[in-house]
C-alpha positions in Angstrom: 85.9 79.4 74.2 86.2 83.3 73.7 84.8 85.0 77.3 84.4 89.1 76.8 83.8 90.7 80.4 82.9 93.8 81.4 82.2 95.0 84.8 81.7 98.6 87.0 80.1 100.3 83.8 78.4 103.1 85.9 76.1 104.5 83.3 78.3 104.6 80.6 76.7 104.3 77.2 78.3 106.7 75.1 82.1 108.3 74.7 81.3 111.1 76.3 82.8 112.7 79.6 79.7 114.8 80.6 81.1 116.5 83.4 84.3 118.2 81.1 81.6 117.9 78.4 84.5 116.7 75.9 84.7 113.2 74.0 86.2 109.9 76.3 87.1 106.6 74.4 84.4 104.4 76.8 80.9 103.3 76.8 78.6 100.1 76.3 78.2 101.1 72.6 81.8 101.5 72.1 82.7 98.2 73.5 79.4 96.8 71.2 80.9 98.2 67.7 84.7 96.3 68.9 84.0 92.9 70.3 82.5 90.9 66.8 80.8 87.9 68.8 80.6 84.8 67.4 79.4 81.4 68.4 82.3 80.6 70.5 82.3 83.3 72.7 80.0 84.6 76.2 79.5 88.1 76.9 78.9 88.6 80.3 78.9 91.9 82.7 79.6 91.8 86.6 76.3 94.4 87.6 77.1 98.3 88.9 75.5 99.5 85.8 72.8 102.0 87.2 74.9 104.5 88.7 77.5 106.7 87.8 77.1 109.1 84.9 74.6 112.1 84.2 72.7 109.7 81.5 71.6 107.0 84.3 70.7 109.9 86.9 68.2 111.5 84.8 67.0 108.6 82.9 65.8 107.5 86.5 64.4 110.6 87.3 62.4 110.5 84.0 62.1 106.5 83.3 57.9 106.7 82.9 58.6 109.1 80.0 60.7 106.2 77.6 59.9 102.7 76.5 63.6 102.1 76.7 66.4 101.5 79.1 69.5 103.1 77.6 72.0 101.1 80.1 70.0 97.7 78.5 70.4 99.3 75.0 74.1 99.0 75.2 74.3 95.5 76.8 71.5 94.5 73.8 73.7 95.7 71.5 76.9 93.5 73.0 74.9 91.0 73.1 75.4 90.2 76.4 74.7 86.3 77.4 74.5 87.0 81.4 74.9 89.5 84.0 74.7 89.7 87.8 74.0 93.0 90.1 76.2 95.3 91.8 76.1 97.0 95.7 75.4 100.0 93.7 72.6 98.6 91.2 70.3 98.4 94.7 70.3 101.9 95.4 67.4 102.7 93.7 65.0 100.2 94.9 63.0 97.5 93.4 61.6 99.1 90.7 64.6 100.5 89.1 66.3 97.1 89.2 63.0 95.7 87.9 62.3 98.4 84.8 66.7 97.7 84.1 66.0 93.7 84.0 62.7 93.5 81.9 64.0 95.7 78.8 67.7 93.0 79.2 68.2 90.3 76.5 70.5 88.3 78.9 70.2 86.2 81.5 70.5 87.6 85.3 72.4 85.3 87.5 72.8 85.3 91.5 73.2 82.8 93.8 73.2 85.3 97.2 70.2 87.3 95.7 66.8 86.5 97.0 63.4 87.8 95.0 60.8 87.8 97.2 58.6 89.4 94.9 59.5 87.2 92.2 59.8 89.6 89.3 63.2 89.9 88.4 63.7 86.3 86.9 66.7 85.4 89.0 68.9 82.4 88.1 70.9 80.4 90.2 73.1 79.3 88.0 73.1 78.0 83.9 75.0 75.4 81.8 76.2 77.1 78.6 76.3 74.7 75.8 79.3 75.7 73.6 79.3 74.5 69.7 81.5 71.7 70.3 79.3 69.9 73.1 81.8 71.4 76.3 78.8 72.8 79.4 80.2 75.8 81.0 78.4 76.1 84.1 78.5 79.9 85.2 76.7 81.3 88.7 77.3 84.9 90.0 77.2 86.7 93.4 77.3 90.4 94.6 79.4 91.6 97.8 77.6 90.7 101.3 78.6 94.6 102.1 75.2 95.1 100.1 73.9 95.1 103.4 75.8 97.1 105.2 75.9 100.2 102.8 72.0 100.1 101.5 69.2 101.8 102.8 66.5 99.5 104.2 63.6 100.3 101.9 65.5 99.8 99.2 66.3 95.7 100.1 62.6 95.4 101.6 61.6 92.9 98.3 65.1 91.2 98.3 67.2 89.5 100.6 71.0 89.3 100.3 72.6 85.9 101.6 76.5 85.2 102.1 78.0 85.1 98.8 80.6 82.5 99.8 78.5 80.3 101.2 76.1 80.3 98.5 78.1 80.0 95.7 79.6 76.7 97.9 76.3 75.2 97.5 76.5 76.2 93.6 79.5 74.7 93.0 78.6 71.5 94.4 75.4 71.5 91.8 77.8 72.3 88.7 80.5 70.3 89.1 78.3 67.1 88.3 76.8 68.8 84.8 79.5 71.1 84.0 83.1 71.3 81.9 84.4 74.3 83.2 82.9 75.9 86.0 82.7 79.9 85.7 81.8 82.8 88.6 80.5 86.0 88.6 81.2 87.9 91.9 80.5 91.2 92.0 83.5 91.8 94.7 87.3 92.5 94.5 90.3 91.0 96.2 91.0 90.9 100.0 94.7 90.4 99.3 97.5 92.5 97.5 98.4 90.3 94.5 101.9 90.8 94.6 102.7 91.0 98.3 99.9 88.8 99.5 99.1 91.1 102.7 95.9 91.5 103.7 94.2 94.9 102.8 91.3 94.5 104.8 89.9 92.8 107.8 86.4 93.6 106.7 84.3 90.7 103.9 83.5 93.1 101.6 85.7 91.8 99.0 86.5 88.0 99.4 87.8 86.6 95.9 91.4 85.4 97.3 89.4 83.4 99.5 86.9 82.1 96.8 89.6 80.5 95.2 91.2 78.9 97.9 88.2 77.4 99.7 86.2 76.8 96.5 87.5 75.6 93.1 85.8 77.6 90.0 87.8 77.3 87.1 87.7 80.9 86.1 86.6 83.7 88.3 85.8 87.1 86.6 85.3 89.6 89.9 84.6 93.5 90.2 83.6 96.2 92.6 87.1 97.2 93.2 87.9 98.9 89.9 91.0 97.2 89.7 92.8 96.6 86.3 93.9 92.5 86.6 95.0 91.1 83.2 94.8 87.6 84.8 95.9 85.9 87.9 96.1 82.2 89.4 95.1 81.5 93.0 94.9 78.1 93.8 94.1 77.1 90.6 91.6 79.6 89.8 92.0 82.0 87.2 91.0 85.4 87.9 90.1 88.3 85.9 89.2 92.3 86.8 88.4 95.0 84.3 88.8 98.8 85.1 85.5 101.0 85.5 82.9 102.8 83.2 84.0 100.5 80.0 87.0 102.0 79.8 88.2 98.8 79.0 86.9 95.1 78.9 88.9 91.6 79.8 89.2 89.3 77.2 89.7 85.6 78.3 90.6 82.6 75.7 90.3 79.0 77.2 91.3 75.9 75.6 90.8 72.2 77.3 89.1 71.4 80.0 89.7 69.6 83.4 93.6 69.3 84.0 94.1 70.3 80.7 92.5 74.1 81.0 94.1 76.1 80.0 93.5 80.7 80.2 95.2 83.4 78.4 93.9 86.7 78.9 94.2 90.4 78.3 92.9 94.0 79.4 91.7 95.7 75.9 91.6 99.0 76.0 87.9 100.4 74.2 89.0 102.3 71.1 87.6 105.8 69.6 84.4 105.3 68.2 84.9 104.4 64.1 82.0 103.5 61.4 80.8 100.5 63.4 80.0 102.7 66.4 77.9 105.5 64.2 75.9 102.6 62.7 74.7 101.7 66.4 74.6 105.5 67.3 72.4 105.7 64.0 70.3 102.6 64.7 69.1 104.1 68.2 68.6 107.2 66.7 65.5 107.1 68.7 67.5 107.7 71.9 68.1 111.4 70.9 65.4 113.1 72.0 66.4 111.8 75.2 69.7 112.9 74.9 68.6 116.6 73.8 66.6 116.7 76.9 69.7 115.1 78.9 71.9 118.3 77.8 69.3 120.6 78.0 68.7 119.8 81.6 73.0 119.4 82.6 73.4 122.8 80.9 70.4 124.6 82.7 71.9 127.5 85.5 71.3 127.3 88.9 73.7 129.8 90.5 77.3 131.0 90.7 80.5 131.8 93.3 82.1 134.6 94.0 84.9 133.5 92.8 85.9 129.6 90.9 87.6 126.9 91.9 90.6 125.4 90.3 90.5 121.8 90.1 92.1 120.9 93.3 95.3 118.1 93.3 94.9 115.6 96.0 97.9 116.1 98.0 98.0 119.7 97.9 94.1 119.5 99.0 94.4 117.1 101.8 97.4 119.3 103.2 95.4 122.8 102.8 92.0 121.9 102.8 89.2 122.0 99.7 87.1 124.2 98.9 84.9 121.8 97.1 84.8 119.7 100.5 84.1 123.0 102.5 80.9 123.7 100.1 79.7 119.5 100.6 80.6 120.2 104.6 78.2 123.1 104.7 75.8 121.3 102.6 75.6 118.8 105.5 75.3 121.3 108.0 73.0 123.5 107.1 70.7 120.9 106.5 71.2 118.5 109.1 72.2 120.8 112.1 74.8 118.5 113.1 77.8 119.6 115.2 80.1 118.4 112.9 80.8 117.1 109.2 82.7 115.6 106.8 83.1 114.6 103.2 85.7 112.9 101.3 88.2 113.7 98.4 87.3 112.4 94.9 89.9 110.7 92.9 89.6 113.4 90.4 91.0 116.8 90.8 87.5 118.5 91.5 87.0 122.4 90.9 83.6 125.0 90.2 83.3 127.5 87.4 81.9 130.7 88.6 78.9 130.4 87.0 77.3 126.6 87.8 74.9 124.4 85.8 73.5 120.7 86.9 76.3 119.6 84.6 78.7 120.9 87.2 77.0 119.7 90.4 76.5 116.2 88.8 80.5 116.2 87.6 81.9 116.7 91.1 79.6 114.9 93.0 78.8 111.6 90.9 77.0 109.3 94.1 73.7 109.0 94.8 74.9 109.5 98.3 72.0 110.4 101.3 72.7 112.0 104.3 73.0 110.5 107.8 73.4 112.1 111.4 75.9 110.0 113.9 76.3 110.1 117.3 79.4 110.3 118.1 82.0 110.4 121.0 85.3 112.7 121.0 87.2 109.7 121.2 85.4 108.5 117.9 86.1 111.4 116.0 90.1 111.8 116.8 90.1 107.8 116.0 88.2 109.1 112.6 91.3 112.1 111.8 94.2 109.3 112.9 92.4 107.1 109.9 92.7 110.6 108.3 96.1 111.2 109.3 97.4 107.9 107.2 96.4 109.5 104.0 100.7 111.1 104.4 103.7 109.9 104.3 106.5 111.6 105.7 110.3 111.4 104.8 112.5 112.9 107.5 115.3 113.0 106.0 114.4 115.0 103.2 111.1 116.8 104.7 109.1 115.4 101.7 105.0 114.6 102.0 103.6 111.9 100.2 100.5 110.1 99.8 100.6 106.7 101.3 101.0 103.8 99.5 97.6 102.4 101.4 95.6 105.0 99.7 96.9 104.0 96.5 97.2 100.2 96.0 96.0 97.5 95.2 93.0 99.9 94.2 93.2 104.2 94.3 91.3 105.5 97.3 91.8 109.0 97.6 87.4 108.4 98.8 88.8 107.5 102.1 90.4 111.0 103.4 87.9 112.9 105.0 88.1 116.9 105.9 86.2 117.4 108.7 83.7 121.1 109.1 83.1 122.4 112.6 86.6 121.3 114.3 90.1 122.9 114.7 92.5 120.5 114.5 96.1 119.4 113.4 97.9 116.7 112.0 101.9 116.1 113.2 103.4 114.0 110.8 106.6 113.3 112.5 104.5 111.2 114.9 103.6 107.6 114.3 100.9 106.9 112.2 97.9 106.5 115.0 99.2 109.4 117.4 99.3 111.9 115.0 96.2 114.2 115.9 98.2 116.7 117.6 95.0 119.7 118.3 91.1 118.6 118.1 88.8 121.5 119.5 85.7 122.8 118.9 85.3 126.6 116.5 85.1 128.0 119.4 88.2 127.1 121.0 87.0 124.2 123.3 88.6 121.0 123.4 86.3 118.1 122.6 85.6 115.7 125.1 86.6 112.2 124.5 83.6 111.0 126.8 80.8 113.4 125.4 78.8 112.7 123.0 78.1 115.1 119.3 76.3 114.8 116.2 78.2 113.9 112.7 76.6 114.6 109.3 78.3 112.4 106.8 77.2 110.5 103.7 75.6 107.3 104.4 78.7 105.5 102.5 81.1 106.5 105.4 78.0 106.2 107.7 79.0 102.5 107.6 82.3 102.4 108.3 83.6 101.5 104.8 86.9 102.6 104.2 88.9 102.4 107.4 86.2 104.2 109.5 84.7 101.5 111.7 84.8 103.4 114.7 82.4 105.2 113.0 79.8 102.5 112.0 79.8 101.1 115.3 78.4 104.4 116.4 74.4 104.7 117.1 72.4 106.6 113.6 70.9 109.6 115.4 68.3 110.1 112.5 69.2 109.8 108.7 67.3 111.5 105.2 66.3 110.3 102.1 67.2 113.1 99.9 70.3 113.0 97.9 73.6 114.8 98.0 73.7 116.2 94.5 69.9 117.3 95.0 70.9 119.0 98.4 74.0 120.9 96.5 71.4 122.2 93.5 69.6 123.7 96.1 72.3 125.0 98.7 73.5 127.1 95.3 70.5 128.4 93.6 70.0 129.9 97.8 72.7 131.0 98.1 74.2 132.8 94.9 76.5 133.7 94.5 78.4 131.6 97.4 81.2 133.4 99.2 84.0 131.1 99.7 83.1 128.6 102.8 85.7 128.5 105.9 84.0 126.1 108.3 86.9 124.1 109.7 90.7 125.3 110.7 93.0 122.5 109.9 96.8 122.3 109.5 99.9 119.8 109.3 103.4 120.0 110.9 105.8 120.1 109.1 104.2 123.1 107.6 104.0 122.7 103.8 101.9 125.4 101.6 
């Protein structure tokens, strides 16, 4: 048996990077023209597939107008066999999930989804028959976190159940009809595969302990973007591709029982040749979508005074970000909060002068809202010490790094915040947790650890994620439906041509520029 998996697409259909508007070796239809499927192999997908690239966003914003789903186009044209959802597959509500699943070929499978409506044709589980008689029994899951991040409306028809303990109650159901026993989760590891140490405390991702406490044969997992060519846990064989079909795992098992055996290997998705124009030609009917797509990415909305080089990571969390000063305001303005912050992308982010949706869409790629915290002074210095791990610092030598936290088992440059509205410094000769050296107010006043302000921040941090749950254990004070990239289209065309934005003063001993 041949498994081809593919997880954490995020929209991506065609070899295109809209945002640098250049070609990129990825996409559905690029991993459709490589794979050849034949009778012995599944083709499966581990769900985030609505979010993520300029093609997705406006195709929701414009669904009523096509008798197609382009996302389901490319998974048609894989021939995908099954597919579970993502965390970021619910943010769109019922309906988007509902128009993705009616135009898919394959099967969905979840065993920690719950349909109250009934629409969406939700599995349990299925036995796959293979050619020569072995039944693969194959269930699927998606994070628990589901919970935590989404808004309410949008799980209002569906409930989302403890993955571990429902794929438990699976297992028990396919071990009596099944050869090999196969799960989806939509979820990463808890655990650094080479060290072992834990890298949370939190059950958003929980695959080390899905093989321990259950027994799947093979476990293909996602969510954390991680690239793992195979690993064993307690005799479960685990699999994780990369993001955006960059590139797909590829999984060859022979045997069965204690003579399974699993090979596998990370294949990277190759430049698009004659297989991949004879699918571009064949949905040829796509294009006036696509015409409309650019047209609407390259339409001008407003300009700087002056552009933005893309920013490196270290060199922005040391000095501060424009780009972060411009989301900051963004929050502000709109919110009236006392304070905000916004995180660091894991791409070096900068802003032609002149600025087009394309743009907006390219630096800001989440379908983030907006939520107001209340928040003691306390919380917020315990918020900058999370902050403050982002460095490491080499006495000796004087030399500032980014810490190894940030950047394994999975790159989380996400999870460093710049904060608007606050003076304050970082002393990185301190121990990590006593490093916030200066927290006042604009004005010069210190903030109180006992009083109480307002924090505007996407509803992602909002719960905590990331090292911040001093955060989500603080009350919402009200939270907004509109989102972030919507709020940034209309901060710019206002405010043309924007000045460049100074709403925080931060530094960081040692000094380095």
């Amino acid at each position: 048996m041949r498994i081809v998996f593919t997880s954490d697409t995020h929209g991506s259909l065609y070899p295109i990077n809209y945002a640098q508007n250049c070609p990129e070796n990825t996409g559905l239809f690029c991993v459709a023209a490589q794979i050849e499927k034949d009778e012995d192999t599944i083709v499966i997908d581990g769900g985030d597939s609505l979010q993520g690239t300029p093609l997705i966003s406006y195709y929701l914003q414009h669904r009523d107008e096509y008798d197609f789903h382009p996302v389901a186009e490319g998974f048609n044209e894989m021939k995908l066999d099954y597919y579970t959802l993502g965390n970021h597959d619910f943010n769109f509500g019922y309906e988007a999930i509902l128009d993705y699943v009616t135009n898919m070929k394959a099967v969905l499978i979840s065993a920690n989804v719950v349909d109250k409506r009934g629409a969406l044709g939700i599995v349990r589980s299925v036995i796959h028959r293979m050619p020569d008689g072995t039944k693969v029994g194959i269930t699927g899951a998606v994070t628990g976190y589901v919970n935590v991040w989404e808004q309410k409306e949008n799980l209002a028809e569906l409930e989302v159940t403890d993955p571990v303990e429902e794929l438990k109650k699976e297992l028990e159901v396919l071990r009596e009809k099944s050869d090999i026993t196969v799960c989806i989760y939509h979820g990463g590891f808890e655990e650094d595969l080479e060290s072992g140490a834990l890298l949370s405390e939190t059950r958003e991702n929980e695959a080390c302990r899905i093989c321990r406490e259950l027994d799947f044969d093979i476990l293909l997992t996602g969510h954390q973007h991680m690239q793992v060519e195979g690993v064993n846990i307690a005799g479960t064989y685990g699999v994780q591709p990369p993001d955006k079909a960059r590139k797909y795992c590829e999984l060859f098992v022979t045997g069965r029982g204690d003579d399974l055996r699993v090979e596998s290997k990370l294949v990277a998705v190759e430049a698009p040749g004659e297989r991949y124009e004879q699918i571009r030609k064949a949905h040829a009917f796509m294009e006036p979508m696509n015409e409309a797509l650019n047209g609407w990415l390259d339409e001008p909305i407003g300009s700087l005074e002056n552009e933005i080089a893309p920013e490196g990571k270290l060199e922005a969390a040391l000095n501060g970000s424009r780009v972060a000063a411009i989301f900051n305001q963004v929050e502000l303005d709109y919110t009236g909060a006392d304070f905000a912050c916004t995180s660091l992308s894991n791409d070096p982010l900068g802003l032609n002068k002149f600025i087009t949706v394309r743009d907006v869409l390219g630096i800001y790629q989440f379908a983030n809202t907006v939520e107001v915290k209340s928040v003691t002074g306390e919380v917020i210095k315990t918020a900058l010490e999370r902050c403050a791990e982002y460095f490491d610092y080499n006495a000796e030598t004087g030399q500032i790094s980014i810490s190894r936290i940030f950047l394994q088992p999975k790159v989380e440059h996400y999870n460093y915040d710049f904060y608007a509205g606050l003076e304050y410094e970082f002393d990185l000769t301190k121990p990590v947790g006593e490093r916030v050296v200066t927290l006042k107010k604009m004005d010069g006043t210190d903030i109180e650890p006992d009083k109480t302000y307002t924090l505007a921040l996407s509803n992602y941090r909002a719960t905590g994620t990331g090292g911040y749950a001093c955060i989500g254990q603080s009350p919402v004070s009200r939270s907004y439906s509109d989102e972030m990239p919507d709020l940034l289209i209309d901060f710019i065309r206002r405010n043309s041509p924007v000045p460049e934005i100074v709403n925080s003063r931060f530094s960081v001993k040692p000094h380095r520029q």
